[in-house]
C-alpha positions as CSV (number, residue, x, y, z in Angstrom):
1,X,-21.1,-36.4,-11.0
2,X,-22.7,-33.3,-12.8
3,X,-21.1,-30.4,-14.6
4,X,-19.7,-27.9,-11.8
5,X,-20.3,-24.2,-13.6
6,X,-17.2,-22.3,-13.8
7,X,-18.0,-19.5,-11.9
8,X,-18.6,-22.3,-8.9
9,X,-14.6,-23.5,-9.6
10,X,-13.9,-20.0,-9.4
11,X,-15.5,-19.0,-6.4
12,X,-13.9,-22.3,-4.9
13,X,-10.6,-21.5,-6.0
14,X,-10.7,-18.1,-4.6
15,X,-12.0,-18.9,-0.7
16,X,-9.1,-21.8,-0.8
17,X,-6.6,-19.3,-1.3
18,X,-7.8,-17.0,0.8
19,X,-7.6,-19.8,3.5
20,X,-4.0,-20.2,2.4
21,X,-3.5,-16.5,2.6
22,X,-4.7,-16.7,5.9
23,X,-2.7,-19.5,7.1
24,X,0.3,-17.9,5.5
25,X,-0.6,-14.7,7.8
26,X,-0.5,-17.0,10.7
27,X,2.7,-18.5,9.9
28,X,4.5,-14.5,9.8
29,X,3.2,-13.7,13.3
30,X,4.7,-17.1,15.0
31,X,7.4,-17.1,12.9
32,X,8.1,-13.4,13.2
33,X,8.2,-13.1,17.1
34,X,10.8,-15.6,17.6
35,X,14.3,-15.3,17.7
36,X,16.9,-14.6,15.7
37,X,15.9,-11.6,13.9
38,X,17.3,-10.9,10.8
39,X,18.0,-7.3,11.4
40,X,20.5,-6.6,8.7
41,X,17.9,-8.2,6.0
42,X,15.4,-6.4,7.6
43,X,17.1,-2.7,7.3
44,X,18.2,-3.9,3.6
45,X,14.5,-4.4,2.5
46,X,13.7,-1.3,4.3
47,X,16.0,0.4,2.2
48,X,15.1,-1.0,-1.0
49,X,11.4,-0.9,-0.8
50,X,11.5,3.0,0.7
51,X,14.2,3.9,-1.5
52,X,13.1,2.7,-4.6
53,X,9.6,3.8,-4.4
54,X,10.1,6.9,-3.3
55,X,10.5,9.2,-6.6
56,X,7.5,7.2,-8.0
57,X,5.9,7.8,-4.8
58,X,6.7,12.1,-4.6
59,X,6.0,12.1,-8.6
60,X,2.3,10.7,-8.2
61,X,1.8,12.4,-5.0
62,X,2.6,15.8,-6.8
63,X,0.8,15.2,-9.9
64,X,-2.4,14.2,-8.1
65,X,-2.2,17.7,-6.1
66,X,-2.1,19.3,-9.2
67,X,-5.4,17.6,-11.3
68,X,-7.0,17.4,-7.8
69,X,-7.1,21.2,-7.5
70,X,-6.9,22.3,-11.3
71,X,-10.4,19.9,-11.7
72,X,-12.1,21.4,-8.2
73,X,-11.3,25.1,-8.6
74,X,-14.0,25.8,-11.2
75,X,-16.9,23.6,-9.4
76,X,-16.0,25.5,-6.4
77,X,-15.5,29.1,-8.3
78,X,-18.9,27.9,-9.5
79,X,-20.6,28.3,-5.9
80,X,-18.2,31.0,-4.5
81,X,-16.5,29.1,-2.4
82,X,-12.7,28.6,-3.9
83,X,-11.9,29.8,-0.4
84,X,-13.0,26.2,0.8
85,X,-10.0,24.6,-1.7
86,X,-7.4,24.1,1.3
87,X,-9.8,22.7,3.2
88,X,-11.4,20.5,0.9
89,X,-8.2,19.1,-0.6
90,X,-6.7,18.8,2.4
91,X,-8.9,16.4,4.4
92,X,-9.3,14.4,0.7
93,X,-6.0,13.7,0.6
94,X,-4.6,13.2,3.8
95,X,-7.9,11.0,4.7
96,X,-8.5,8.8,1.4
97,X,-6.6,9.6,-1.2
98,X,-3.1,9.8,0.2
99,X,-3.0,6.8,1.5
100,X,-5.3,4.7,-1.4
101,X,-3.0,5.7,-4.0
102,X,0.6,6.0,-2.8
103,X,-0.5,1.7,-1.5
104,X,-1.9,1.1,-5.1
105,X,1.6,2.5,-6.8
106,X,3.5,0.6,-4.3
107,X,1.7,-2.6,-4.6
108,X,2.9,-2.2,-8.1
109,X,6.1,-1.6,-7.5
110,X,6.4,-3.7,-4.6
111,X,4.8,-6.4,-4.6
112,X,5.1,-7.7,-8.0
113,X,8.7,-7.0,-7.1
114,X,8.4,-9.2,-3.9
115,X,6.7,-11.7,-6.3
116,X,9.3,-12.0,-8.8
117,X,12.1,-11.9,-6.4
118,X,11.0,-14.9,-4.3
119,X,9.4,-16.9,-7.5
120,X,12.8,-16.8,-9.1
121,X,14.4,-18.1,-6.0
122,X,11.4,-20.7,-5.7
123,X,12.4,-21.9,-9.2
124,X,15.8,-21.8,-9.2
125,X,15.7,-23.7,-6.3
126,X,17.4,-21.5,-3.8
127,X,14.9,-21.3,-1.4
128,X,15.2,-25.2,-0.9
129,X,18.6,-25.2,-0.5
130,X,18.4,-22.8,2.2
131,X,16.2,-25.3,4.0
132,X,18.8,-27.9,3.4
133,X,21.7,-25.6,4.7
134,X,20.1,-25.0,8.0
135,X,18.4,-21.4,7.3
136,X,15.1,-20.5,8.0
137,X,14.0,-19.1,4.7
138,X,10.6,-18.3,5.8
139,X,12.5,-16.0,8.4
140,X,15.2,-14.9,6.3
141,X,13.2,-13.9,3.1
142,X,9.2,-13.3,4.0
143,X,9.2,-12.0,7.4
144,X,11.6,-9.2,7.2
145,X,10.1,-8.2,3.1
146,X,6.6,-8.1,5.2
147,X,8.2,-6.4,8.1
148,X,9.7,-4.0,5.5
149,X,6.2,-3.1,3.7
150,X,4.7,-2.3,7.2
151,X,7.1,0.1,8.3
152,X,7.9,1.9,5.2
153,X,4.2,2.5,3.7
154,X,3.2,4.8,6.4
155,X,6.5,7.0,5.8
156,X,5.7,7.4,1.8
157,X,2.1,7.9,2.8
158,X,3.2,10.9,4.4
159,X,5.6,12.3,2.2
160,X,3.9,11.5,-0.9
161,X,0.9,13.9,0.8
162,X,2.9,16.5,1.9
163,X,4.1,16.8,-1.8
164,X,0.4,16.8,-2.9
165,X,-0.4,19.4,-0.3
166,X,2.4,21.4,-1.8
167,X,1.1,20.8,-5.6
168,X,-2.1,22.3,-4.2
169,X,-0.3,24.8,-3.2
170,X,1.1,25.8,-5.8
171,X,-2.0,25.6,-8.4
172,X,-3.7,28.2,-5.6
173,X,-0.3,30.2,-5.3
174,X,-0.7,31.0,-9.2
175,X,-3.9,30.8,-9.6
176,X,-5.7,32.6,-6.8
177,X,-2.6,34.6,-5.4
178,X,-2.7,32.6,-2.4
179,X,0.3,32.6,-0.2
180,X,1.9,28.8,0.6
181,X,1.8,30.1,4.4
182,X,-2.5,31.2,4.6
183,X,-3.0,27.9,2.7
184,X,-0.7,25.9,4.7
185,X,-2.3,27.4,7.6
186,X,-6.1,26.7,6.8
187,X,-4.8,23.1,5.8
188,X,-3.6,22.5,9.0
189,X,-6.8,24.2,10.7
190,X,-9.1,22.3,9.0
191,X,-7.2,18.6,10.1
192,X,-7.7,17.0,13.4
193,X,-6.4,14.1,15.1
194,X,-9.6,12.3,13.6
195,X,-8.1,12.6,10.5
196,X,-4.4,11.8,10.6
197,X,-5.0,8.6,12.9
198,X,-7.0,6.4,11.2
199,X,-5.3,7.3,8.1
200,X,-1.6,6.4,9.2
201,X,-3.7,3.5,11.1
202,X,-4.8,1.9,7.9
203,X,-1.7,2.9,6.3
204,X,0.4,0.0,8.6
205,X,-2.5,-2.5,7.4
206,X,-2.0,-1.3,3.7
207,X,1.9,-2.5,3.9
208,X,0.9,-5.5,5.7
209,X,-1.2,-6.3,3.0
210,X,1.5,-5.8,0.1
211,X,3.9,-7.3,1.9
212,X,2.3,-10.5,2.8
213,X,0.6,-11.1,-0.4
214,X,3.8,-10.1,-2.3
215,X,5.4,-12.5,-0.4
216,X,2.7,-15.5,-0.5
217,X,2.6,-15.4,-4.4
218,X,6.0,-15.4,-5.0
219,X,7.1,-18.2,-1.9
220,X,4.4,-20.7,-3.1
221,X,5.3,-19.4,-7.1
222,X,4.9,-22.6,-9.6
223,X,7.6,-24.4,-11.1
224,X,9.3,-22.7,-14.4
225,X,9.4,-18.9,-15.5
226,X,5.9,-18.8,-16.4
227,X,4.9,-19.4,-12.9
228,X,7.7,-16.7,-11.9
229,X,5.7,-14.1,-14.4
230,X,2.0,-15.7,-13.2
231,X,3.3,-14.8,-9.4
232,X,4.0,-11.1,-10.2
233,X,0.6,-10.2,-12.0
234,X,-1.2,-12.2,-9.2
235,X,0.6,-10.2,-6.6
236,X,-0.6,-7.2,-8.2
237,X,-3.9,-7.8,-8.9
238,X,-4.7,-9.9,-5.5
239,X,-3.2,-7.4,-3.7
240,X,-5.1,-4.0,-5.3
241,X,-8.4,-5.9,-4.5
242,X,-7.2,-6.5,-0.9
243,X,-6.4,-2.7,-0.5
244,X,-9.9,-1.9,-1.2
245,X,-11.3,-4.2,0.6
246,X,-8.9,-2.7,3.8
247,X,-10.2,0.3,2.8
248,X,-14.0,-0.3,3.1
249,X,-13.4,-1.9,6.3
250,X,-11.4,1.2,7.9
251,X,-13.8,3.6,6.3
252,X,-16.4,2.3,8.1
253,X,-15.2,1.7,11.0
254,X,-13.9,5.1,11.4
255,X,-17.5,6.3,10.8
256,X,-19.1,4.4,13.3
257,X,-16.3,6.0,15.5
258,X,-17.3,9.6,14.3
259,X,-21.5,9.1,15.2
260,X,-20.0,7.8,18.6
């Protein structure tokens, strides 16, 4: 047999997982519409994964108002048309960036969390002794932690822009003397229903994302802590690459949707 390059190993190893990713996906959607439901797990990983994130998400949100206008103002000063800055940052955040970055901080926070969580369990051997005592551990720990991510990312989405709309706001406020209600106003002119559904759309498919890779890395983690610290950086990575790949895919279908 010859020498297999590397980069052929590679490229193998990453289509198998992806089948395994796939087949994990699989396994959430029959699992997850049968009953029981684990409600009270499910409303306790809502909480934790909404809660938790939240301060990091309203922090970043704010901050990326700020640079976002601070760095635009002078371009647009440039051409005489600073009166275009609601407009502009409003449809940039709400439609891309928004939602891009408030998944990418939560996919750190999240799913290496997910990962960890459930690769400790896997090692410690907890998850096989809930097999042995009768519980569905599949149920019981991935489908409500996926559940969880679904729901909750769309509801940080939108908080985490409102607070960037409101740094904007307040870079214009003392900058330019512009009142919060005129630029609230032209924000909310300047949206349309084009641009707050496919956002909050791709938002449900961002969580999904986070929550099933999270999940995958940390159910199937290997054996001792170093596989416990592999499945968190994993989670992270594998799941940031996903999120851009979700993102192409929704861009460009919402385009073909905007020529129609």
């Amino acid at each position: 047999m010859g020498h297999i390059p590397k980069a052929a190993l590679q490229m193998r190893k990453f289509f198998i997982e992806i089948g395994e990713l796939s087949y994990f996906a699989g396994r959430f959607f029959k699992v997850g519409i049968r009953p029981p439901f684990e409600f009270k797990e499910f409303l306790r990983q809502c909480y934790n994964m909404g809660n938790r994130s939240l301060v990091l998400v309203l922090v970043t949100g704010f901050i990326i108002g700020l640079v976002l206008t601070l760095q635009s103002r002078p371009t647009l000063i440039e051409f005489g048309a600073v009166s275009w800055m609601p407009n502009m940052v409003g449809i940039s955040i709400v439609r891309e960036l928004g939602p891009v970055i408030t998944a990418l901080v939560c996919a750190g926070r999240i799913a290496s969390g997910i990962g960890a969580e459930l690769g400790s369990m896997r090692v410690t051997e907890q998850i096989d002794a809930m097999e042995v005592s009768g519980t569905n551990p599949f149920k019981y720990l991935v489908v409500t932690r996926i559940m969880a991510t679904t729901l909750m990312l769309p509801l940080l989405v939108i908080l985490g822009d409102a607070v960037a709309l409101y740094g904007s706001a307040l870079v214009e406020n003392f900058k330019g003397n512009v009142s919060f209600q005129l630029y609230f106003n032209t924000v909310f002119d300047a949206l349309s229903y084009g641009d707050l559904i496919p956002a909050t759309i791709k938002s449900f498919f961002f969580g999904f994302a986070i929550g099933l890779v999270g999940c995958y890395k940390g159910y199937y983690s290997k054996k001792g802590t170093a596989g416990v610290g592999t499945a968190a950086n994993t989670a992270v990575v594998f799941t940031s690459m996903l999120l851009f790949v979700i993102d192409f895919v929704a861009v460009f279908i919402s385009d073909i949707f905007y020529e129609l």
